[in-house]
C-alpha positions in Angstrom: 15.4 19.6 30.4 11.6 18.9 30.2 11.2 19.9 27.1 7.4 20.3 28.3 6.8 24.3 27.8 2.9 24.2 27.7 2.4 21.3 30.2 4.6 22.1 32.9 3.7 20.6 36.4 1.2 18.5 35.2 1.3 14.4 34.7 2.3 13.4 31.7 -0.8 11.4 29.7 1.3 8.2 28.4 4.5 7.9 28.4 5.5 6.7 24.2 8.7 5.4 23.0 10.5 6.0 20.4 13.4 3.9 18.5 15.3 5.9 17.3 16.2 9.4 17.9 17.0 10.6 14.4 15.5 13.8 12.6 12.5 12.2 12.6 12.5 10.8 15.6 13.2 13.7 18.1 11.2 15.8 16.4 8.1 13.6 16.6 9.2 13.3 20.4 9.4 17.0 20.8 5.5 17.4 19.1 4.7 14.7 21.4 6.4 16.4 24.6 4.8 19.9 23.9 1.2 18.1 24.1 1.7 16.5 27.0 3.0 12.9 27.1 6.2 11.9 28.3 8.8 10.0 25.8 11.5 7.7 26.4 13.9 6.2 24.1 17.0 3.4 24.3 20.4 5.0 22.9 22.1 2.7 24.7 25.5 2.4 21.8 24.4 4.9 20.2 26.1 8.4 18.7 26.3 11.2 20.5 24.6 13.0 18.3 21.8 10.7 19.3 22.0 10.7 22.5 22.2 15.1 22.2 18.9 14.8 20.0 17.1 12.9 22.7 18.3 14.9 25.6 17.3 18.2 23.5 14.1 17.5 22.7 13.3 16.7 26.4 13.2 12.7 26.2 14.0 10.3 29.2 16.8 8.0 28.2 16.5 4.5 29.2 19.9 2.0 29.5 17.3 -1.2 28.2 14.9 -2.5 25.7 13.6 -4.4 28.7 12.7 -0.8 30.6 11.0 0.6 27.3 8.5 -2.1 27.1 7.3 -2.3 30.9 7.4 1.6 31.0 5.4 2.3 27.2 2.4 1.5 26.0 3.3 2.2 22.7 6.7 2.2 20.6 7.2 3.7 17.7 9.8 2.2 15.2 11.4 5.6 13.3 14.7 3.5 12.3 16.5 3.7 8.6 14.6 0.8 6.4 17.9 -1.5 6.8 17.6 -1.4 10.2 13.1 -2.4 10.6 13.5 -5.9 10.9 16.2 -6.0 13.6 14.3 -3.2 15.6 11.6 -5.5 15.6 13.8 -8.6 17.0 14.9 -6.5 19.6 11.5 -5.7 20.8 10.1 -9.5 20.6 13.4 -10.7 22.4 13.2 -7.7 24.9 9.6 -8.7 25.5 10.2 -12.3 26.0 12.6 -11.4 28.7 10.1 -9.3 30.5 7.6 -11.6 30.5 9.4 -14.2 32.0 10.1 -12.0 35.3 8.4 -10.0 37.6 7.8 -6.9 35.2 5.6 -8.9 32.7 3.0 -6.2 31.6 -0.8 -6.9 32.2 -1.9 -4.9 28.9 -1.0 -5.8 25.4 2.2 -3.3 23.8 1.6 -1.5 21.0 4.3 -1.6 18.5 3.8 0.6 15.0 6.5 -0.3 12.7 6.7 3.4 10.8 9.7 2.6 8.4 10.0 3.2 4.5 9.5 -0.3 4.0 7.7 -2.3 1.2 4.2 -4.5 2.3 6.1 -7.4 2.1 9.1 -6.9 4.3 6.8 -4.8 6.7 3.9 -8.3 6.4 7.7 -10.6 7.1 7.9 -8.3 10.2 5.0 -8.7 11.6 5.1 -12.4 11.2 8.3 -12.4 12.9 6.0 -11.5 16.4 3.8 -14.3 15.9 6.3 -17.0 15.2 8.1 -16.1 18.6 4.8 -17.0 20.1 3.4 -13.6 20.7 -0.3 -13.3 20.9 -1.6 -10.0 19.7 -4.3 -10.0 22.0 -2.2 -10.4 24.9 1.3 -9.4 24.4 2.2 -7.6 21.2 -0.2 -6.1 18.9 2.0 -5.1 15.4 0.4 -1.6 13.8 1.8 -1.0 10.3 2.4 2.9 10.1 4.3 5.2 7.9 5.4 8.5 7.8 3.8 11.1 4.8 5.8 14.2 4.8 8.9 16.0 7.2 9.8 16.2 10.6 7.1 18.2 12.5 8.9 21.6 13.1 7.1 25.1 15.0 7.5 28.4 13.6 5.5 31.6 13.7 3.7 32.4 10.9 0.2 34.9 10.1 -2.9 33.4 10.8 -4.8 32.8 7.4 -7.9 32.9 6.4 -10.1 29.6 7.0 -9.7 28.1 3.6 -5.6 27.3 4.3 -6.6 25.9 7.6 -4.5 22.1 8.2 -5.1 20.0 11.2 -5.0 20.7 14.5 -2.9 19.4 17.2 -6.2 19.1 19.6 -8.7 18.6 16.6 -9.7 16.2 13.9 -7.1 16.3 10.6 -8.9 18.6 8.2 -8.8 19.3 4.3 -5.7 21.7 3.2 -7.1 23.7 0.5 -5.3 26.5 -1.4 -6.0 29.7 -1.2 -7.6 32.1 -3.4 -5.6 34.7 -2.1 -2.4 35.8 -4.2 -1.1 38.3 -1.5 -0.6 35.1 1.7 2.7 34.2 1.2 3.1 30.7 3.8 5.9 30.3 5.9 6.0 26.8 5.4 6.4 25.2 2.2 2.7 23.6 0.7 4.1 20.4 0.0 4.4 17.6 2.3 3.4 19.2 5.3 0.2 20.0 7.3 0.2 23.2 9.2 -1.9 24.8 11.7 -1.7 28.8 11.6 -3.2 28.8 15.3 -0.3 26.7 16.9 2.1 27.2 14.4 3.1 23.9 14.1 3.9 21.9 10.5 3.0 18.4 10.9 3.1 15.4 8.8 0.7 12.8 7.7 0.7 9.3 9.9 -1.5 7.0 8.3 -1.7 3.2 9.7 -3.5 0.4 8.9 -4.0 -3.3 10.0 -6.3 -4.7 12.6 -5.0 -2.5 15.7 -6.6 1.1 15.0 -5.1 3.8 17.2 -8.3 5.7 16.1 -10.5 3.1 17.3 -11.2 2.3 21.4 -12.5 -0.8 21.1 -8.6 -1.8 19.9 -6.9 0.8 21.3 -8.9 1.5 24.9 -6.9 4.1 26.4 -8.1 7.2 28.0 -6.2 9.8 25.8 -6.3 7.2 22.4 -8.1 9.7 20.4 -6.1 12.5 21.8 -2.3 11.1 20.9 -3.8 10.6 17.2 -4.8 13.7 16.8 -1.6 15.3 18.2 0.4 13.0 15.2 -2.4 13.3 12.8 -2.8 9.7 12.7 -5.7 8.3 10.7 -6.4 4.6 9.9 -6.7 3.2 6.5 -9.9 1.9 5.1 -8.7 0.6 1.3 -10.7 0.0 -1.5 -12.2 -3.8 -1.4 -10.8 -6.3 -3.6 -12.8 -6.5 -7.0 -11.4 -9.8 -7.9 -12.7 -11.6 -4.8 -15.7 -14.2 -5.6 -17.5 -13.4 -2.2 -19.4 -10.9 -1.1 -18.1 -11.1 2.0 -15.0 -10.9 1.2 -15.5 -7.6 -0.4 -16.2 -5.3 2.1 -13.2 -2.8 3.2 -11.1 -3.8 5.9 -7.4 -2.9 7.0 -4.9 -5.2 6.3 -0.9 -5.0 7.5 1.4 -3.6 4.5 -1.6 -0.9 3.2 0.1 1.8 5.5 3.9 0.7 4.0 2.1 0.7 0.8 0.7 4.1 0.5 4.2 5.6 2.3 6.2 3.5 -1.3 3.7 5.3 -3.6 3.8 8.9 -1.9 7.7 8.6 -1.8 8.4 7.4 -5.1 7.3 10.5 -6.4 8.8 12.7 -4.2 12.5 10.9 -4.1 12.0 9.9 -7.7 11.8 13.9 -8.5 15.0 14.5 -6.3 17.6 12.0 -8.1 15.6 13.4 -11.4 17.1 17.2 -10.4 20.6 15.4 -9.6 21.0 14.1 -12.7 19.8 17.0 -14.4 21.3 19.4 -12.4 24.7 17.3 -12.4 24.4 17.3 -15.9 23.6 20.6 -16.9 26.4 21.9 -15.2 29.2 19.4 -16.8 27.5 20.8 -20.3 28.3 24.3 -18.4 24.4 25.0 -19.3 23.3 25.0 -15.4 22.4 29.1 -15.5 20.7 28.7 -18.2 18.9 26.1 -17.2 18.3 27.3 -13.7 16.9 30.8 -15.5 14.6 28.7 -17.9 13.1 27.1 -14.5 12.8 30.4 -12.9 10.9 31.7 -15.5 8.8 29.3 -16.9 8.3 26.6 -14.0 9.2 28.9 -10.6 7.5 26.5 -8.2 9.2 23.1 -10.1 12.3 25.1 -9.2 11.5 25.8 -5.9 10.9 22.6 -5.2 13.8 20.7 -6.9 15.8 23.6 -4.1 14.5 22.3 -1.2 14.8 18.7 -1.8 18.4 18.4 -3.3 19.9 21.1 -0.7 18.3 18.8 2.0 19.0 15.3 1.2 22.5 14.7 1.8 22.6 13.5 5.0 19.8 11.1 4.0 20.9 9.6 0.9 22.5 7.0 2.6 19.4 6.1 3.8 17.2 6.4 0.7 19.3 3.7 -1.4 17.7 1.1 1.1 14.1 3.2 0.8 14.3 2.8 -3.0 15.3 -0.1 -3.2 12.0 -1.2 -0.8 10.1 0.6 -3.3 11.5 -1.0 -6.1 10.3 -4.2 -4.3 7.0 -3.1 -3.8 6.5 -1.8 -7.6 8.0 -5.3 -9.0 5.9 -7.2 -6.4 5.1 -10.2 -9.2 1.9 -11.3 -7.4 -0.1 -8.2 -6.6 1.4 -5.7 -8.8 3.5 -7.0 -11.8 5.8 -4.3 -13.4 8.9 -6.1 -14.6 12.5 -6.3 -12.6 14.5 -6.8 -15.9 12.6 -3.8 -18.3 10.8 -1.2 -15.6 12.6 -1.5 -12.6 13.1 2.5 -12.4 13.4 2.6 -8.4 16.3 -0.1 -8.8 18.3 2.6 -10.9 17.3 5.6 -8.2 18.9 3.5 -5.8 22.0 3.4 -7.2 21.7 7.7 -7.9 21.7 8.0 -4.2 24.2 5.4 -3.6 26.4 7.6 -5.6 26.0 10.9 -3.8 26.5 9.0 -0.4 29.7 6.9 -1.4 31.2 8.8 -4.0 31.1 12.5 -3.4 31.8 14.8 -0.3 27.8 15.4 0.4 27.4 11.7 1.8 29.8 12.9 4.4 27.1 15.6 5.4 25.2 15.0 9.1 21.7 16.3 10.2 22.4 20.1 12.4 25.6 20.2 11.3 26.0 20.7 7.5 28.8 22.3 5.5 28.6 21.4 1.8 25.5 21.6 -1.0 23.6 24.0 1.7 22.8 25.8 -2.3 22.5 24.3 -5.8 25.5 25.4 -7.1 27.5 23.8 -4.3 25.4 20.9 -5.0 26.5 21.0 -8.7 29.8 21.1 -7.4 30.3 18.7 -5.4 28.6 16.1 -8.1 31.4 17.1 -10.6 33.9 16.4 -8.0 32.0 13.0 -7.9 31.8 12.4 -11.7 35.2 13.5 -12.3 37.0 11.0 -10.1 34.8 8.5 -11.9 35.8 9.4 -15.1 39.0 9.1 -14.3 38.8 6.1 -12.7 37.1 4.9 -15.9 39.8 6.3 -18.5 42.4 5.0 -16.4 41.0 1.2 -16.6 40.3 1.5 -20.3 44.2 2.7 -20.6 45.2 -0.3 -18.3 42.9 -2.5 -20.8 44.8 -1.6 -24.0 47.8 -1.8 -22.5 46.9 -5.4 -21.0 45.6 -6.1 -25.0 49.7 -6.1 -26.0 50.9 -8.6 -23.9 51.1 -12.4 -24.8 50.1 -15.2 -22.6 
């Protein structure tokens, strides 16, 4: 299928790839698609469910890395953080082989790493394209990018008036304001999202930063370069300048590579930090057999703080395996001794949210849960459940060592 409703018959504008086709991934693909640009993705060894994603969504499945790069201008890197730096070697090794042949491209390829990474892996990365003796003027040119918000999703909802207007997919990203209005009830939930009521699609936020602008056509000089940011609501970072720096110079704003990977480790800490917060209270409310009083309390007193913990517990199994890598690149990026300085022995609070997700992906039944095809915590108190489970076993576990401890205390050596 073409997965190309509003396009049909027409040439695609670019054709993008896309490593890999998770959640993410095909969904991005499937804005993409819809807007009129052909995408193409490698899932050569991968799962099935893969492979079904890609096909769904409308994407052309290439059998090589190789084909990707003389067929795309751009590549986008959606991969879990454990797998950033390896996606990158395939592309630099991929390239390498295709310049040595006949398919060599005659324009640079853009490559926009967009993986929950901290600023220094995602500055390693980049540095890994250079020392294989790419030139970003003429072969590779590294975008750091990152990913604010969920997959981009379409769903019919009421117009509203002008003040809950988000960005459109053919316009310039706009300001999301709320609404005075107490009767418009969204479809969408307000939080990490930005929604256009004319097109009904949600959309997140891809900000990017570094010397390659997609924004910008004196480094990106395609014909439809300001188009394909505004269909992913890309914008380019301009940080604050560095107060500390003697020159003058020096100071003016500019875009540097980790900014983007930055800002994502920020946004996300708050967001994932609030979800293993309402595991461990939820978890523990209900082992106190408190949880509907508790659950009541929020209902009453803090309706949208409940609202919210729903919607991210009941929708994070199937990525918690991926978050203990995410948090643990946060935790990198808030301990960074040089340019930040909280401490790795006393404050290292990501370190410990790690290990909360660790546990709900090896140690109870929701870590067995897959994207489209869930079956347990689809509601809190399934959630709660299967957390006891969890706990219980490692209770036991625990009591069962302490016993095999005293009785180890008894015998001589």
């Amino acid at each position: 299928m073409s997965g190309n409703t509003e396009t049909k018959g027409q040439q695609p504008r670019a054709k993008i790839g896309i490593i890999s086709m998770g959640d993410m991934g095909s969904a991005l693909a499937s804005l993409l698609i819809v807007n009129g640009y052909a995408v193409a993705t490698n899932c050569t060894g991968r799962s099935q469910d893969t492979i079904d994603r890609a096909t769904t969504v409308g994407a052309e499945l290439l059998s090589t890395d190789e084909a990707l790069i003389t067929q795309c201008d751009v590549i986008l890197s959606i991969v879990p953080p454990a797998q950033a730096a390896a996606t990158a070697e395939r592309i630099i090794t991929a390239f390498k082989n295709v310049s040595s042949g006949p398919d060599a491209r005659s324009t640079p390829l853009y490559f926009a790493d967009m993986n929950a990474i901290a600023p220094s892996t995602v500055r390693s990365i980049a540095a890994s394209f250079t020392a294989a003796g790419l030139d970003p003027d003429r072969d590779v040119r590294f975008v750091d990018s990152c990913i604010l918000g969920g997959p981009p999703s379409r769903k019919q909802q009421p117009v509203a008036s002008s003040t809950n207007l988000g960005p459109s997919t053919t316009g310039p990203v706009t300001q999301i304001a709320s609404s005075s209005s107490t009767s418009f009830k969204p479809a969408f939930p307000r939080e990490d999202i930005l929604h256009d009521p004319s097109t009904g699609w949600s959309c997140p936020l891809l900000p990017t930063s570094g010397p390659w602008s997609f924004t910008d056509p004196s480094t990106f000089p395609y014909p439809y370069g300001q188009h394909f940011a505004q269909v992913l609501h890309i914008e380019h970072m301009l940080p604050d300048p560095d107060p500390n720096s003697p020159s003058t110079a020096e100071k003016k704003q500019t875009s540097e590579i980790g900014q983007a990977s930055a800002l994502k480790n920020v946004y996300a800490a708050l967001a994932k930090g609030f979800a293993a917060l309402s595991l461990l209270s939820l978890s523990t409310a209900s082992s106190l057999r408190i949880l509907p009083s508790f659950l009541s309390s929020l209902e009453r007193m803090a309706p949208s703080r409940l609202q919210t913990m729903t919607r991210y517990v009941t929708t994070l199994p199937p990525k918690a395996y991926r978050w203990v890598r995410e948090m643990e690149e946060i935790s990198k990026t808030f301990t960074d001794e040089e340019e930040v300085g909280w401490d790795k022995e006393k404050e290292d609070v990501f370190r410990m949210v790690a290990g909360v997700f660790k546990f709900v992906a090896d140690e109870t039944v929701l870590g067995e849960e897959k994207v489209g095809k869930r079956k347990r915590g689809l509601d809190l108190e399934d959630v709660c459940e299967a957390l006891g489970e969890g706990l219980e076993e490692r209770r036991k576990r625990r009591k069962d060592g302490e016993g095999e401890g005293e009785e180890g205390k008894g015998v001589e050596k």
